[in-house]
VOMI-815378 format. One record per atom (N, C-alpha, C): residue in one letter; atom name; y negated, z negated, x. Coordinates in Angstrom, 2 decimals, padded with zeros to 5 digits. Example, Ala and Ser with C-alpha at 12.3 -4.5 7.8 and 13.67 -1.06 7.14 Angstrom:
VOMI-815378
+------+------+---------+---------+---------+
: code : site :       y :       z :       x :
+------+------+---------+---------+---------+
:    A :    N :  005.69 : -007.80 :  013.19 :
:    A :   CA :  004.50 : -007.80 :  012.30 :
:    A :    C :  003.30 : -007.80 :  013.20 :
:    S :    N :  002.25 : -007.08 :  012.85 :
:    S :   CA :  001.06 : -007.14 :  013.67 :
:    S :    C : -000.03 : -007.87 :  012.90 :
+------+------+---------+---------+---------+
end
This chain:
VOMI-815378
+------+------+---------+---------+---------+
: code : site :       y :       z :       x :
+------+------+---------+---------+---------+
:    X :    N : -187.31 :  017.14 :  135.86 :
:    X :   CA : -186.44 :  016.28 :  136.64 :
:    X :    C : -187.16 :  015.70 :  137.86 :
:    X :    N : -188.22 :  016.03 :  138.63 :
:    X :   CA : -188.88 :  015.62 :  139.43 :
:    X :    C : -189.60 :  014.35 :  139.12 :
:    X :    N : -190.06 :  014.67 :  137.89 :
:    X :   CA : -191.08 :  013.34 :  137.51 :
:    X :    C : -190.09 :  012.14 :  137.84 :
:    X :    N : -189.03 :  012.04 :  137.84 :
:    X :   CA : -188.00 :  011.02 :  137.66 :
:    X :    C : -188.38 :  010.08 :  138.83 :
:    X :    N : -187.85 :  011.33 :  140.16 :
:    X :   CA : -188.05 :  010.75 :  141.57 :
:    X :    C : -189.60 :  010.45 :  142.18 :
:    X :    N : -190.50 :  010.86 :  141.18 :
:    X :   CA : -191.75 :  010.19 :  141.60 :
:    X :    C : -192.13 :  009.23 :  141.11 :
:    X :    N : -191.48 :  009.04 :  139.79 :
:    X :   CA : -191.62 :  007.70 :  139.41 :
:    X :    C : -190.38 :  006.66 :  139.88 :
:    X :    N : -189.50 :  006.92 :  140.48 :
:    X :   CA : -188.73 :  006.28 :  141.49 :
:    X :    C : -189.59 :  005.96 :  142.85 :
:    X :    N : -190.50 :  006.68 :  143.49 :
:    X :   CA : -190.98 :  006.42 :  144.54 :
:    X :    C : -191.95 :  005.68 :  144.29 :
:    X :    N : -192.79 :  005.65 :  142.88 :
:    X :   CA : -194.02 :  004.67 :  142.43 :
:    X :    C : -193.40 :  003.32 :  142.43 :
:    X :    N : -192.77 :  003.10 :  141.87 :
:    X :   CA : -191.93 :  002.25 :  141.50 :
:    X :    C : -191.55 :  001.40 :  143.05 :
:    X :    N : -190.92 :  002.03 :  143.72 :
:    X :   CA : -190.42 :  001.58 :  144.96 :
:    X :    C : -191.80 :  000.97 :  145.79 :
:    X :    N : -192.95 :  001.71 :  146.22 :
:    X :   CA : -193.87 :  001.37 :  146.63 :
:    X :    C : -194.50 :  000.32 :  146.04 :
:    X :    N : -194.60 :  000.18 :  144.49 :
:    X :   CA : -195.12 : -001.08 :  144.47 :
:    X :    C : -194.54 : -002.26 :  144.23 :
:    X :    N : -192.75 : -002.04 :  144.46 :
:    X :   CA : -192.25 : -003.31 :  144.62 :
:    X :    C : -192.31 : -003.58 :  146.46 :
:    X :    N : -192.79 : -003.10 :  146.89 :
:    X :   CA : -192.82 : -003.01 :  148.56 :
:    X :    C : -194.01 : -004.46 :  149.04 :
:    X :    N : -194.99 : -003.23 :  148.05 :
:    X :   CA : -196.44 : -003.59 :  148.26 :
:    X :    C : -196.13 : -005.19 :  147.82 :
:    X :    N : -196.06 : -005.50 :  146.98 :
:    X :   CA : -196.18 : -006.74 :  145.95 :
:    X :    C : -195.42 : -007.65 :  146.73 :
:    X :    N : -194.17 : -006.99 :  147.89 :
:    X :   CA : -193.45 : -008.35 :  148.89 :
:    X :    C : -194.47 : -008.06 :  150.34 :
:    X :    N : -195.13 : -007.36 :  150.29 :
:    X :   CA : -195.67 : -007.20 :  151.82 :
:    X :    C : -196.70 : -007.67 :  152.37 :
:    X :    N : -197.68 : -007.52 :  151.16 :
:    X :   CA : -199.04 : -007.70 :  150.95 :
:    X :    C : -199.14 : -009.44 :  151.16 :
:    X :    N : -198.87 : -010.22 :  150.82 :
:    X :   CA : -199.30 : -011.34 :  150.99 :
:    X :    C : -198.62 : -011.75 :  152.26 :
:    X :    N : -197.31 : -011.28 :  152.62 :
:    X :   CA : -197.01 : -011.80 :  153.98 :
:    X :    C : -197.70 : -010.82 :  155.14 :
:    X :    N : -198.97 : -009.77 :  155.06 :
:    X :   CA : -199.13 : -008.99 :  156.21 :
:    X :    C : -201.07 : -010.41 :  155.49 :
:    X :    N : -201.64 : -010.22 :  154.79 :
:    X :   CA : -202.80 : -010.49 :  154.40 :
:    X :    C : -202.98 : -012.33 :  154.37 :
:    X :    N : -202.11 : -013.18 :  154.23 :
:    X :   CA : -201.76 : -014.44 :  154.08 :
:    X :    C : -200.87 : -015.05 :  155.17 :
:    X :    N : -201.88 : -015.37 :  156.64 :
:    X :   CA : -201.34 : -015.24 :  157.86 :
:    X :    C : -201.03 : -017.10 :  158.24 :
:    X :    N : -202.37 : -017.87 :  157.59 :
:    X :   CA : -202.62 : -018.85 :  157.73 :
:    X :    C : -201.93 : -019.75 :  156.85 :
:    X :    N : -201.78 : -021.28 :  156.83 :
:    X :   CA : -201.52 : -022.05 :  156.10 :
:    X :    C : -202.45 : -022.39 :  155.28 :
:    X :    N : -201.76 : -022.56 :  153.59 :
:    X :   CA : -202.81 : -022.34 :  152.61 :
:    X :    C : -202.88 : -024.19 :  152.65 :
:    X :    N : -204.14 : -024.61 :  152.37 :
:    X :   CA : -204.22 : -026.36 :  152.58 :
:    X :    C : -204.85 : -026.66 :  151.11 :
:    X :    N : -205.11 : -025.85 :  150.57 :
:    X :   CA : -205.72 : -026.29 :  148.90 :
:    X :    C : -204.68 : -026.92 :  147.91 :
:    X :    N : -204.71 : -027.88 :  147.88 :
:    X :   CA : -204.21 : -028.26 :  147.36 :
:    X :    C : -203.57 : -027.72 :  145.87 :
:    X :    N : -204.73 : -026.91 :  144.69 :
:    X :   CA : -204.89 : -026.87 :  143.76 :
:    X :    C : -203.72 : -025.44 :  143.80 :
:    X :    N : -203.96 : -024.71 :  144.94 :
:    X :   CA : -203.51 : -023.67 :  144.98 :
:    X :    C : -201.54 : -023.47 :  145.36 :
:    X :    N : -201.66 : -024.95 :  146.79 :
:    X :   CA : -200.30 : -025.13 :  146.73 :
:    X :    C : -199.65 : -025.78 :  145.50 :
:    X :    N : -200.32 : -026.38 :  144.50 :
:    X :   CA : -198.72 : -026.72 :  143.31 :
:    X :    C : -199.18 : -025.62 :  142.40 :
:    X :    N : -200.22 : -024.55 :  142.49 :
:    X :   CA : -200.06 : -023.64 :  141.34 :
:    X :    C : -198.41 : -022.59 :  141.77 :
:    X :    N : -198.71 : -022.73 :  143.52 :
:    X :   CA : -197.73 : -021.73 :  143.88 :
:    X :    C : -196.15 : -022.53 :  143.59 :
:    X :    N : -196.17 : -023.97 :  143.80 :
:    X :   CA : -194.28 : -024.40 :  143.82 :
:    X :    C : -194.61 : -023.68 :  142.42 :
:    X :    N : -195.01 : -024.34 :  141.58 :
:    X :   CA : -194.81 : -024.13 :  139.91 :
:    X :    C : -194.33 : -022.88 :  138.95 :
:    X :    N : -195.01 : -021.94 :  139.97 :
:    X :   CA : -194.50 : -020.26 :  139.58 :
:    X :    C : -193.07 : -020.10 :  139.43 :
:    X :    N : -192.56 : -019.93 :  140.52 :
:    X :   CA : -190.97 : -019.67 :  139.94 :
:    X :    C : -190.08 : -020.67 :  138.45 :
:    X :    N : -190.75 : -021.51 :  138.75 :
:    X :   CA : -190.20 : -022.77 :  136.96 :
:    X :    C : -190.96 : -021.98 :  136.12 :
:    X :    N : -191.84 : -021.62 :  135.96 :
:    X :   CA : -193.13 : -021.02 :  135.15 :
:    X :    C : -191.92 : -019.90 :  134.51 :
:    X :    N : -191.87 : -018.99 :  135.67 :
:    X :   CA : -190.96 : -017.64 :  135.36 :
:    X :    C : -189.98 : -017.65 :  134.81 :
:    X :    N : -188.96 : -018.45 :  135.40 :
:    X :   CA : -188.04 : -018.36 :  134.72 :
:    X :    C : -187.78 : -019.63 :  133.28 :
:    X :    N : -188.60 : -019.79 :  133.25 :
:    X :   CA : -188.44 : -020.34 :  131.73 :
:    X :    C : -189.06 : -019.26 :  131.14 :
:    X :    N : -190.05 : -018.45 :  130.83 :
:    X :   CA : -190.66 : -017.92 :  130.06 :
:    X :    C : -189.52 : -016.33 :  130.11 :
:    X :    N : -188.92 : -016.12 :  131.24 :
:    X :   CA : -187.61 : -014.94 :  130.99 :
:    X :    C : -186.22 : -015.31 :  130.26 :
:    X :    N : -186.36 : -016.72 :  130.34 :
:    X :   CA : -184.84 : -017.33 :  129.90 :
:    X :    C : -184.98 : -017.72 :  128.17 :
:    X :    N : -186.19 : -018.55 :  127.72 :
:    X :   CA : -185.94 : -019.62 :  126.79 :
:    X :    C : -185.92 : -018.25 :  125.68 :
:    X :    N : -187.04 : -017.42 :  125.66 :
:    X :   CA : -186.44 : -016.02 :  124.58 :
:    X :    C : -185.26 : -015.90 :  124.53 :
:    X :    N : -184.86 : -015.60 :  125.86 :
:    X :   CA : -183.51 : -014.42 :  125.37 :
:    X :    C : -182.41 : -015.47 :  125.09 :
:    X :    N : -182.80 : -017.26 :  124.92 :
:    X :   CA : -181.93 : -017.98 :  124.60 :
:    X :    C : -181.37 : -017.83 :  123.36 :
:    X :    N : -182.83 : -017.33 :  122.34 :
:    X :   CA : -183.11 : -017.53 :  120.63 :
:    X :    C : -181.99 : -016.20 :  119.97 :
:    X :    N : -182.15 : -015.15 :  121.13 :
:    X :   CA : -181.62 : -014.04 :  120.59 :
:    X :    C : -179.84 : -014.06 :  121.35 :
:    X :    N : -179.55 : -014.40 :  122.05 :
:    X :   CA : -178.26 : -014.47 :  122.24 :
:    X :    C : -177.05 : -014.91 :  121.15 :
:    X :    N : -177.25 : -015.28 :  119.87 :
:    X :   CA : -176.23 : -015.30 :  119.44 :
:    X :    C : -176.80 : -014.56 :  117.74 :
:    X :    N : -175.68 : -014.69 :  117.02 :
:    X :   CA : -175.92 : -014.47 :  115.59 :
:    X :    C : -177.25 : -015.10 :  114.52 :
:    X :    N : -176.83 : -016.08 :  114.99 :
:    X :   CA : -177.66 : -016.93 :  114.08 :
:    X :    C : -178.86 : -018.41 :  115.29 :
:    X :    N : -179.71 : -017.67 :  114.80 :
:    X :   CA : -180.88 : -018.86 :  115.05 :
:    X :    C : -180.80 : -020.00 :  115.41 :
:    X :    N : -180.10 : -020.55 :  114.45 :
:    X :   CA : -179.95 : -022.21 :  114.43 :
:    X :    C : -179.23 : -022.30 :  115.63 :
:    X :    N : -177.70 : -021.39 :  115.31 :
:    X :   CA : -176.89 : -022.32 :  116.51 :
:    X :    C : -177.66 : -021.80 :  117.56 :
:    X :    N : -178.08 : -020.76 :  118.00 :
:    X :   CA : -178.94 : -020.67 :  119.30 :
:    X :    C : -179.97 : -022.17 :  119.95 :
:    X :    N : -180.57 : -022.41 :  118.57 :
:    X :   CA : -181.27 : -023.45 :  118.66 :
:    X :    C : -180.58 : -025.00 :  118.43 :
:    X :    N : -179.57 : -024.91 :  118.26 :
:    X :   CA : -178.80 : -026.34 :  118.61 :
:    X :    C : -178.52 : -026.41 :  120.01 :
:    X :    N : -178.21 : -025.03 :  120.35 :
:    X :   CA : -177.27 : -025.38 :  121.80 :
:    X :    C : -178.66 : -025.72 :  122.79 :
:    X :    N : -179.49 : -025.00 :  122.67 :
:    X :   CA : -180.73 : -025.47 :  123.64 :
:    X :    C : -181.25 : -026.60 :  123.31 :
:    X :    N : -181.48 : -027.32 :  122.35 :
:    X :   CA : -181.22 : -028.56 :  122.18 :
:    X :    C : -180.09 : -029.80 :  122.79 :
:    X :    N : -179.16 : -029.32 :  122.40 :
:    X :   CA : -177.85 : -030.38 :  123.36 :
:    X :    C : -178.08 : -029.78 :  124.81 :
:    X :    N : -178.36 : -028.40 :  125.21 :
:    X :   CA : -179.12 : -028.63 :  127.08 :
:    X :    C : -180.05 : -029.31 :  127.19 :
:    X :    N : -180.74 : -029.04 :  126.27 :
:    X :   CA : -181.95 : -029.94 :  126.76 :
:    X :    C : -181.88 : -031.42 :  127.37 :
:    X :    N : -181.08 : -031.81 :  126.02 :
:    X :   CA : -181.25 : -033.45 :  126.06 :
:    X :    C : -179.59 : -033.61 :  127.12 :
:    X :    N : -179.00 : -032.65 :  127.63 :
:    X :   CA : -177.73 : -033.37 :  128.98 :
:    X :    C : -178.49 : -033.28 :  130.14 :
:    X :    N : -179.46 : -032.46 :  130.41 :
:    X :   CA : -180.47 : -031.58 :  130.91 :
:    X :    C : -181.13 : -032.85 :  131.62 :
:    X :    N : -181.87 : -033.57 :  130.40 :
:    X :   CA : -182.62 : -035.06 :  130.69 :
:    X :    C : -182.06 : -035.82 :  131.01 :
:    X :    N : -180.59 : -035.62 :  130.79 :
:    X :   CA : -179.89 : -037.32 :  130.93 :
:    X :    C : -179.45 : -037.28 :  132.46 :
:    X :    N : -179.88 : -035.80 :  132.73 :
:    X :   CA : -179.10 : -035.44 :  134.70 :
:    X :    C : -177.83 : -035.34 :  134.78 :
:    X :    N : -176.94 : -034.48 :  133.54 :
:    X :   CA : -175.52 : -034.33 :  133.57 :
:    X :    C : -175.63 : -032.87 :  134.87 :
:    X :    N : -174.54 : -032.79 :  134.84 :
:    X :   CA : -174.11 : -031.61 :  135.82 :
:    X :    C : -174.43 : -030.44 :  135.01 :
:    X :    N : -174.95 : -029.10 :  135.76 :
:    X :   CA : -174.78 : -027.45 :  135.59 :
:    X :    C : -173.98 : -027.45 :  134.81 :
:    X :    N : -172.69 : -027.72 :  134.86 :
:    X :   CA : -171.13 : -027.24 :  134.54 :
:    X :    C : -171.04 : -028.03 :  132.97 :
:    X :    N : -171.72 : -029.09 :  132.89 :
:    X :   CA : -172.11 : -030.17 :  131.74 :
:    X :    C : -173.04 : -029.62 :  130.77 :
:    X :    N : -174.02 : -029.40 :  130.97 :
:    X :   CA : -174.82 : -028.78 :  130.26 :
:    X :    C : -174.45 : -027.40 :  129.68 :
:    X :    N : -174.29 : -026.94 :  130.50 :
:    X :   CA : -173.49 : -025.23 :  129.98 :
:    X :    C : -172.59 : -025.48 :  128.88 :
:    X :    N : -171.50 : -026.23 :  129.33 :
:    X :   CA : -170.15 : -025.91 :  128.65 :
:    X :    C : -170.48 : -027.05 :  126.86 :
:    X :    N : -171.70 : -028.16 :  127.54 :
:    X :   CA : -172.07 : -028.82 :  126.18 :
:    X :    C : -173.15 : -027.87 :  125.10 :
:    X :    N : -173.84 : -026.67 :  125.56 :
:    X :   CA : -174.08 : -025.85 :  125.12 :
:    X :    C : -173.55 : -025.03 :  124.12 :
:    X :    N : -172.78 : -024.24 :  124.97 :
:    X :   CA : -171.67 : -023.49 :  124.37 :
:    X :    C : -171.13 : -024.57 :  123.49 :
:    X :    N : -170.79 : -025.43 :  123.54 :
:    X :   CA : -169.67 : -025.73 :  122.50 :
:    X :    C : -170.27 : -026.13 :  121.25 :
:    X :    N : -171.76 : -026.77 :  121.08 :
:    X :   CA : -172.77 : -026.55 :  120.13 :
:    X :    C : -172.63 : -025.45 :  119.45 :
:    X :    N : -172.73 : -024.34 :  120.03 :
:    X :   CA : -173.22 : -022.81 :  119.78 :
:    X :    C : -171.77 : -022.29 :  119.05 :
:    X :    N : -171.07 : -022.88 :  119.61 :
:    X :   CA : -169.41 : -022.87 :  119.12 :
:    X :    C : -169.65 : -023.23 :  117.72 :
:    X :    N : -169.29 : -024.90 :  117.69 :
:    X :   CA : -169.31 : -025.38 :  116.32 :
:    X :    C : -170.40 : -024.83 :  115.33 :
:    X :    N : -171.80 : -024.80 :  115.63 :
:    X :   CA : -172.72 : -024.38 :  114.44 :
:    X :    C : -171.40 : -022.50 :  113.90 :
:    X :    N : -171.90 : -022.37 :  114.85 :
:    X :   CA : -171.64 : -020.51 :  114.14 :
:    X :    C : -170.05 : -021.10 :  113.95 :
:    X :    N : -169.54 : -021.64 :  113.84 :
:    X :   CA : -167.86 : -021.71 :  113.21 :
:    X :    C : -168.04 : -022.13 :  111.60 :
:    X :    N : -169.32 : -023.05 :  111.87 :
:    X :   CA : -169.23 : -023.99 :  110.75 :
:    X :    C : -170.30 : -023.18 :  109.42 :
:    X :    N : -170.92 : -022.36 :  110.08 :
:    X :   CA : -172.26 : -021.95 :  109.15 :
:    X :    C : -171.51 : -020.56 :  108.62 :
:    X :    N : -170.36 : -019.55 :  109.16 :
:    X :   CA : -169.68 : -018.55 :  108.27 :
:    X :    C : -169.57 : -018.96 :  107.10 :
+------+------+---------+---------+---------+
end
């Protein structure tokens, strides 16, 4: 039962480290160019590569998974609303799996 709380305290320390470290070591303004759009780009980077998987596996079947990210995609491009895209999603994801039983 101990190992638990030391691997609770590993754990804790290096989510510490990983927020601390660049704001105690990274005092200055970074001017590289190459380096400031690698950094905007990271968070888009991330969360597409945590999201677009678990898009494929969220429902029954494949396809409709892959229709509905398709109809986001393309409301997505056209600059519809959050609330637009979602609900035109879902209702893709709706019709395929209604229609493919």
């Amino acid at each position: 039962m101990n190992n638990v709380y030391i691997y609770i305290l590993v754990m804790a320390a290096v989510t510490y480290l990983i927020r601390a470290l660049p704001l105690t070591l990274i005092r200055k303004e970074i001017k590289s160019p190459f380096i400031r759009s690698f950094l905007y780009y990271v968070p888009y980077a991330t969360l597409s590569a945590m999201t677009v998987p678990a898009i494929f596996y969220a429902t029954k079947n494949i396809w409709s998974a892959a229709a509905g990210f398709v109809v986001a995609l393309i409301l997505a491009y056209m600059r519809k609303s959050l609330l637009t895209v979602a609900a035109g999603a879902c209702t893709a994801v709706f019709l395929i799996e209604l229609f493919m039983v």
